[in-house]
N, C-alpha and C positions, 0 to 999 in steps of 0.2 A: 766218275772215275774213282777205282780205287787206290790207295795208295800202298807203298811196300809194306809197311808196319800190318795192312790188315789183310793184304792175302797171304802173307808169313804168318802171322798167326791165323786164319783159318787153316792154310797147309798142317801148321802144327795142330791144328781141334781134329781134322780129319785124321791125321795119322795118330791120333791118339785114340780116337773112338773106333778106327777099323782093329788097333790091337788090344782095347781095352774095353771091348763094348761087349753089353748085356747079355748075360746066358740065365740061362734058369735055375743056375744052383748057386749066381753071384751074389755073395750076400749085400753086395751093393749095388743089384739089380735097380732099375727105377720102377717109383712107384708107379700104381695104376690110377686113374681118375676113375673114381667110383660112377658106376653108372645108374645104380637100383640104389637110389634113399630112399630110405624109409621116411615114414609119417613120425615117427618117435625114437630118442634114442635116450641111455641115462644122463653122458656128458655130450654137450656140444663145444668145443673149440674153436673159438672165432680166432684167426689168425696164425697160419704154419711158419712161422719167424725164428728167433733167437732163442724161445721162452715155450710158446706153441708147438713146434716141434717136440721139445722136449718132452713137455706133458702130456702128449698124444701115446708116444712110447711106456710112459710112468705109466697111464691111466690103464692102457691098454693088455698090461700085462698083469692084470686083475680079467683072466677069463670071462669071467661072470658080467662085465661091463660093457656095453657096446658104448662104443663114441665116434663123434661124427666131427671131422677135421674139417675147417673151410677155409678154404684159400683165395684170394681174387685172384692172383697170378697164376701160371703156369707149373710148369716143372724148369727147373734149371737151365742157364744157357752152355752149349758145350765149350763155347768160346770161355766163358768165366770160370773155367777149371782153371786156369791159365794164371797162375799170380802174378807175374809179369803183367799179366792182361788186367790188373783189378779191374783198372778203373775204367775201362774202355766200355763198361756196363750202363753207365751213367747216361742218361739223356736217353736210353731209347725205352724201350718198350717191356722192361723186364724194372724199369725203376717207375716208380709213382712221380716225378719229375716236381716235386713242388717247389715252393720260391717261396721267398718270406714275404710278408709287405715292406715298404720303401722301407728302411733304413735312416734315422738321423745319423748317425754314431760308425757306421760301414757299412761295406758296399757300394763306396761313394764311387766306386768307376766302373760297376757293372751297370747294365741295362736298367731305367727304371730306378738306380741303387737297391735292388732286389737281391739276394743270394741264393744260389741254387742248394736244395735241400733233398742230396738223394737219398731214398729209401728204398729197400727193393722189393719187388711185385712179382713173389713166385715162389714158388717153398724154397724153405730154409729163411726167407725174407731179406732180410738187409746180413744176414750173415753170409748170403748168397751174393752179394755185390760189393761187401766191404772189404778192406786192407787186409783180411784175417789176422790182425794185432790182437793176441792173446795175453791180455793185461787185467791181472784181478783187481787192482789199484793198491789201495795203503787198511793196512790194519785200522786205522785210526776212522776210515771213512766206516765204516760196519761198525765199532764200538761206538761210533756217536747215534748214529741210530739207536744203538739198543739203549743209550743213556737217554735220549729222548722218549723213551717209552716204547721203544719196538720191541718187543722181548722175544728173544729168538732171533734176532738179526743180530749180534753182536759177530764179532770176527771170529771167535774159537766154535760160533755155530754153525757158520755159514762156509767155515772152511772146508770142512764133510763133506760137503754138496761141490765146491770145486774138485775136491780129491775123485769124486766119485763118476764124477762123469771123462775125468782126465786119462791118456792114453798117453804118457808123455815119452818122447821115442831119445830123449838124450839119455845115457845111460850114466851119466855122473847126478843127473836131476830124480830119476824116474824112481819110486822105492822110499825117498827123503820123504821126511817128515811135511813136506811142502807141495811134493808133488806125488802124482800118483801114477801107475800102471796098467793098462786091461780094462780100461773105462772107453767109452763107444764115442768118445772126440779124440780124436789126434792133434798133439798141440808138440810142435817140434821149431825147427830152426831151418834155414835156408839150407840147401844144399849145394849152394854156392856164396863164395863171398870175394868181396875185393877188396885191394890195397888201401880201397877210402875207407872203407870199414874198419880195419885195422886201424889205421890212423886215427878213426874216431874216436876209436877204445882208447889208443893211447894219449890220444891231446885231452881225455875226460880223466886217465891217468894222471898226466901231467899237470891239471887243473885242483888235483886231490883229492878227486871220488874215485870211489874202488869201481873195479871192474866187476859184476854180480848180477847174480837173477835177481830183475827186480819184483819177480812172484814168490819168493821164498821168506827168509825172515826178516831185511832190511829189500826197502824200495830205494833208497837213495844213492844213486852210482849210473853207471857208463853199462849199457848189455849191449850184446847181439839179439836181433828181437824175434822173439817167440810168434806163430803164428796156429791159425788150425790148419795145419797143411797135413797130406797123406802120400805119400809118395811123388813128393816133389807137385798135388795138385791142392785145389782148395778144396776144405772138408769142412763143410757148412753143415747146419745143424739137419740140414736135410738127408745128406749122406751120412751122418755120423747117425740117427734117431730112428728119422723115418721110413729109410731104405731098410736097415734089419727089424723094421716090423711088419712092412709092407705084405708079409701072405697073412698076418693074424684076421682069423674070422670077424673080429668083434672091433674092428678099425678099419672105417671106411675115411679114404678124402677124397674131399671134394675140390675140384680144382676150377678156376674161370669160376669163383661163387660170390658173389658179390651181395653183401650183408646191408641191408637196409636201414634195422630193426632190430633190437634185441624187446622180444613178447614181453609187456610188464601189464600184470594187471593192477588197474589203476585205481582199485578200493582194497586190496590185501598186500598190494607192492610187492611183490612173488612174482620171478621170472620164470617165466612158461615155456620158450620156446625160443625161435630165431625165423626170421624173413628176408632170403635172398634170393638173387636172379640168377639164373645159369642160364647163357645161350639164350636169351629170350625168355626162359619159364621162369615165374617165382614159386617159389617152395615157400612154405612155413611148415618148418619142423618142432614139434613137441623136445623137451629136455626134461625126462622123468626125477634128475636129482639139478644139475647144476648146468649154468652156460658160466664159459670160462672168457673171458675176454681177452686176449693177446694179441690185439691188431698194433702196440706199440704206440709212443708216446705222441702222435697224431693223432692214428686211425683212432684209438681206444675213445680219449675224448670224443671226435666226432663221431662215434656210433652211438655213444652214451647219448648227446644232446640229440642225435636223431631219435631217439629213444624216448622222449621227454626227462630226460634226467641231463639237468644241468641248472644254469643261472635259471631262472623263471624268466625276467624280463627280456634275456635274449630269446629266450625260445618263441615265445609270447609274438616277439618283433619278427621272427623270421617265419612264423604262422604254423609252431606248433605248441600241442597244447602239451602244459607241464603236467607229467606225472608223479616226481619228485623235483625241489627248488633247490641244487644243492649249486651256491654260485660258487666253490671250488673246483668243481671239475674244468679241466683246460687251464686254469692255474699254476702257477708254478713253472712252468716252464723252464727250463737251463739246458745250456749247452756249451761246449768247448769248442771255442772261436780263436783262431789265431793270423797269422800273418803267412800267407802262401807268398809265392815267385822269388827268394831273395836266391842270388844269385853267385855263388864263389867259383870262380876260371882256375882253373889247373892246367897245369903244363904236362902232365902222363896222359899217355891214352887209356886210362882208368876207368872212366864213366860208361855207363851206361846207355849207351847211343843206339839207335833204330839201325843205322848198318853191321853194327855189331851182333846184335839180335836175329836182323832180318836174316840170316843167309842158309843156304842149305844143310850143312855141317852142324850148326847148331839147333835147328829144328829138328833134324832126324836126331842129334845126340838126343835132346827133350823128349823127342816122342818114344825112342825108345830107352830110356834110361833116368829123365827127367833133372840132371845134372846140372846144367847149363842155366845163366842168367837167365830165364824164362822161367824159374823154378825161387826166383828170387821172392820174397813175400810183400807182394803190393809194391815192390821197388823200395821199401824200406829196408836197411840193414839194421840199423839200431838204433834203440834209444836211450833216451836219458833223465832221470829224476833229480832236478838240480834245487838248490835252494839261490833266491834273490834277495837283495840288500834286506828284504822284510822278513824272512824267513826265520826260526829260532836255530842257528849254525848244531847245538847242541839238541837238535830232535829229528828222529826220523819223519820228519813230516815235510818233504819239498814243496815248490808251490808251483814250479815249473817242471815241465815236460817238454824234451827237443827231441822230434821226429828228423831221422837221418838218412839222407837217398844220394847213393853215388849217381847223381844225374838229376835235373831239373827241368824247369819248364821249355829248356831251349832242345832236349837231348831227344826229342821223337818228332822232329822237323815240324813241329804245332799240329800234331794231327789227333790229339785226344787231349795233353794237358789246356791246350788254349782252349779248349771248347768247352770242359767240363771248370774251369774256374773263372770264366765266365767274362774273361777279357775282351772289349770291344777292340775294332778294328784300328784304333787311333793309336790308344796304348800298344797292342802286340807291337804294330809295326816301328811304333819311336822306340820303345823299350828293348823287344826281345830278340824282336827281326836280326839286329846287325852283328848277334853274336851266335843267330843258331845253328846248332850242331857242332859247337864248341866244348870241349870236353871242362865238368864242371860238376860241382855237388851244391846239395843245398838241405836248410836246416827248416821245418814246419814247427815253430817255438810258440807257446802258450801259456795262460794260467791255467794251472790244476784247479782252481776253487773259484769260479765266478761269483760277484753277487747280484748281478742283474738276473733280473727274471721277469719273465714273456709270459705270454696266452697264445692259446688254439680260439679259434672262434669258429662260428660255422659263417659260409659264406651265401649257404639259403640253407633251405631244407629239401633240395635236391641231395639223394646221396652220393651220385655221382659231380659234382661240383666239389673240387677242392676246398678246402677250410683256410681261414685266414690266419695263418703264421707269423707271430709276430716277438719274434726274440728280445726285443729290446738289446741289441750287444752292447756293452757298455755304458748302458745309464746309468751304472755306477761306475764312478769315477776311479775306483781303486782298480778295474779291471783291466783300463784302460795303461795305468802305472805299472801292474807289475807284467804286463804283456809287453811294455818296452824293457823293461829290463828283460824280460826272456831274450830278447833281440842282442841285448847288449850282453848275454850269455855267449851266442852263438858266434858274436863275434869274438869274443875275446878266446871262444874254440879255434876260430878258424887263425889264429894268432899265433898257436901253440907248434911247439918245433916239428914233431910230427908232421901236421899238416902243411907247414913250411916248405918243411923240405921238399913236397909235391909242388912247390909254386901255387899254393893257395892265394887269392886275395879274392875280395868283394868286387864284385861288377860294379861301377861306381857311378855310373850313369846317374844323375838324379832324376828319381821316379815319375812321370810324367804327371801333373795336379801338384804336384810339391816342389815343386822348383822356386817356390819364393819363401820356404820354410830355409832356415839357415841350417847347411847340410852336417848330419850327422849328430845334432843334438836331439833333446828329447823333443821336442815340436815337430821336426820332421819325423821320427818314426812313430809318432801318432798319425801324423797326415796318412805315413804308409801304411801303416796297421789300417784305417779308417777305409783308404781307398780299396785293399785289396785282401777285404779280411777275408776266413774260408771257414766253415762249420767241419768240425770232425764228423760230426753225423752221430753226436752222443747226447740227441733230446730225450732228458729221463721229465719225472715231476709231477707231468699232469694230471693224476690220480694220485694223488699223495698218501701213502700210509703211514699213519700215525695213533697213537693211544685215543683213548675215549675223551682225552682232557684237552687235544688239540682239535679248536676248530676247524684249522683249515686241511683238514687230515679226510680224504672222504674212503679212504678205506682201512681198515681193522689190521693190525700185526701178520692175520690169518689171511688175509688179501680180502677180507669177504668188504661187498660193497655198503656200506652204513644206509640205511633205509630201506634198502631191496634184497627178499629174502632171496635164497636160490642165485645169487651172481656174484663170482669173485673176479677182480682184475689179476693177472699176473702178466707182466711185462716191464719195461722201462719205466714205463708212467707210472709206477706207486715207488720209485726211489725217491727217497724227502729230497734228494741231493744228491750231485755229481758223485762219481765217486773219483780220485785223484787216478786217472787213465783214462782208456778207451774202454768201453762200454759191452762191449758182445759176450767178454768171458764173464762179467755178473749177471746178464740179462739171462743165460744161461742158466746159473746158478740159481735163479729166481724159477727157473723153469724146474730142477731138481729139489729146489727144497717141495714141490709140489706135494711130495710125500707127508710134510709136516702138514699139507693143509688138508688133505683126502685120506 
């Protein structure tokens, strides 16, 4: 059976795509899945993602170059235009569905203690299925790179490459020093907002952070959040790249292509080529100058150790033979982990509720106008760069981040939040059950800077067999401290007169596995962090680029891969380190300095 939430938004997919669908002079026509590959091409592109996408457009508009894009997923779902709809993507067939390994540290009340880890399988990639939060992070995260030896990643270099791909549609922003104009991603603001939002602003007011772009010259304050959105839809790198390049002769993609193998010959270490299956066929295609790797801070690792490029003795163990021994690849691993379900009740009928959505008036508004809370960005209104008791009061460098949604895990009758965070049936029903569809907001609070850090591993040397995930969340101890205090941020938000005067308070239920923690000190909201942590979905590291002086560095400033001639990484996986936000508008960036490296 299906339920309101999702034949309302299919109603809205179809009346969106009967007045907004494909003609032949659209310049955001869809692309075509190449049918005639060739035996050879000069660049290959492993992975149409965040980064991939990008440099498929860069490359391509050098006439002279043929390159050949590969994608394992599809084309876009229409349902995921939908920002409203982010996350309703999660769990099927458009996301690669991985899971970490058990957890000491969280995930204590998921399945397993596993955490779901979506990324998404289809062009544009995980920019195709995420929050579309358009957040460059902190000056500070780029100038340390370059201090460590990255030259050319510093912030005043790397900022060009944001301006240049930016299309920013606020017209107080667009033009500034900060932001840019007429660049092929759209990165704008909700076209609707509510009285929690406002509230937010003001209780971050009240609290003594300015209200501010936190992509402009200071990060630290209370915004309305930015996203890639394009007329009220999602504008993934897909439609913002590869849709106005889609008739160029010399750019074919390949779509359902499934990479085995990148070709190394294994006495001159010189990448030759690529080996993937489509539909049953495998292909090996020739790469006359370069293969580019952008499958993202999983895929990239596991294609490398399919590859014979990785640890030696793991490859060894899982029965293939090493062509390079480099044991940093899958290395490093980080990601922003924080505390999902907390719960604040309001007395307005403010939130963000499934009958408020579902109904015919505001679908037809959406489909024809895109107006309406369905145009809302991931159900995020805004967020915030806050500093905690560790923080330096006197520098722009926050350590926390509070993601803000007029509506929570109770507000779509459990018909997508419970599934996709991964709640067993004991928890929803003690915890969530007795208060659902209760009007309510709630705060997703974290650290900006983790220092624990994970491996990829491979889980055979099948390529189709997920790879082992293992984030370590919190095996350092510091991460675990300044993620309660984010907690203890949010609450002392939900405190502030503003939000008062809504009848805000906290759902106070104590959290089902923490009931013997003494409530509301710090013991207890570790237990809660521990039980019900959630990954932003920002795995950078596993290919680290760093100088010729750092070991564990397995790629060059220039992205190019240390030992194997002919292959450069570009994606997630060569950031040394988080950057302080969410992840798509640098991966991006990484995609447009492109130019620095070709």
């Amino acid at each position: 059976m299906y339920n309101a939430k999702q034949i309302g938004l299919a109603l809205a997919s179809v009346l969106s795509w009967l007045l907004f669908s494909d003609t032949p002079n659209d310049p955001e026509g869809y692309v075509q899945d190449a049918s005639n590959i060739r035996t050879e091409y000069d660049f290959i592109i492993i992975g149409a993602g965040s980064a991939g996408a990008v440099i498929a457009n860069r490359l391509s508009e050098n006439a002279d170059w043929n390159i050949l894009l590969l994608e394992a997923g599809g084309d876009e779902s229409i349902v995921g235009q939908i920002p409203a709809n982010a996350f309703a993507l999660q769990l099927t067939n458009v996301d690669w569905q991985y899971e970490t390994q058990p957890q000491d540290n969280a995930c204590q009340s998921y399945k397993d203690k596993r955490c779901n880890w979506p990324r998404g399988k289809m062009l544009g990639g995980s920019s195709s299925i995420n929050s579309m939060l358009y957040v460059r992070g902190n000056k500070r995260d780029y100038d340390k790179w370059k201090n460590d030896g990255n030259v050319g990643w510093g912030y005043d270099d790397v900022l060009p490459y944001f301006l240049k791909s930016e299309d920013n549609q606020n017209p107080f922003l667009a033009g500034t020093k900060y932001h840019n104009k007429g660049g092929l991603l759209t990165v704008g603001e909700s076209g609707f907002r509510t009285p929690l939002g406002t509230a937010f602003i003001q209780g971050g007011v009240e609290m003594g952070y300015e209200h501010r772009d936190y992509n402009g010259e200071f990060q630290t304050g209370f915004g309305f959040a930015q996203g890639t959105v394009r007329r009220g839809s999602r504008c993934s790198t897909s439609k913002a790249f590869l849709r106005p390049a889609r008739n160029r002769n010399n750019l074919h993609v390949s779509m359902h292509s499934r990479v085995s193998k990148i070709l190394i010959d294994p006495d001159t270490k010189v990448a030759t080529g690529v080996r993937f299956e489509k539909h049953g066929q495998i292909y090996v295609v020739q790469a006359t100058k370069e293969v580019v790797l952008s499958a993202g801070a999983i895929a990239s690792p596991q294609i490398l150790m399919l590859s014979g490029v990785g640890p030696a003795a793991h490859l060894t163990e899982e029965g293939i033979t090493p062509i390079l021994d480099q044991p940093y690849v899958g290395e490093n691993l980080n990601d922003h982990v924080g505390l999902i379900g907390i719960v604040f009740l309001i007395d307005k009928p403010f939130s963000l509720l499934t009958t408020r959505l579902m109904n015919l008036p505001t679908l037809l508004n959406y489909a024809l106008f895109r107006g309406t809370p369905l145009s809302m960005i991931s159900g995020v209104e805004g967020l915030a760069f806050v500093k905690s008791k560790y923080a330096d009061d006197d520098d722009d460098w926050p350590d926390v981040q509070l993601h803000f949604g007029p509506g929570s895990d109770i507000s779509d009758d459990g018909a997508t939040n419970r599934r996709i965070h991964g709640y067993t049936d004991e928890v929803w029903n003690e915890y969530y059950k007795p208060i659902l569809n209760r009007d309510s907001w709630t705060i997703l609070p974290l650290f900006l800077r983790p220092k624990s850090r994970g491996t990829i591993l491979l889980n055979s040397k099948d390529p189709y067999d997920k790879p082992l995930i293992n984030p370590n969340y919190f095996s350092d101890p510091d991460d675990l401290k300044i993620t309660v205090e984010s907690v203890k941020i949010a609450l002392a938000l939900s405190k502030t007169d503003a939000l008062q005067k809504l009848g805000s308070r906290l759902y106070d239920k104590p959290f089902p596995g923490c009931e013997n923690q003494p409530l509301w000190t710090d013991a207890y909201w570790e237990c809660w962090i521990k039980s019900a942590s959630f990954t932003l979905g920002h795995s950078v590291g596993t290919c680290k680029m760093g100088p010729d002086s750092d070991p564990t560095a397995v790629v060059t400033p220039e992205l190019k891969f240390r030992g194997i001639e002919n292959l450069r990484v570009a994606d997630t996986s060569i950031m040394p380190s988080l950057p302080s936000g969410n992840t798509n508008a640098p991966t991006i960036m990484v995609g447009e300095a492109s130019e620095l490296i070709f």
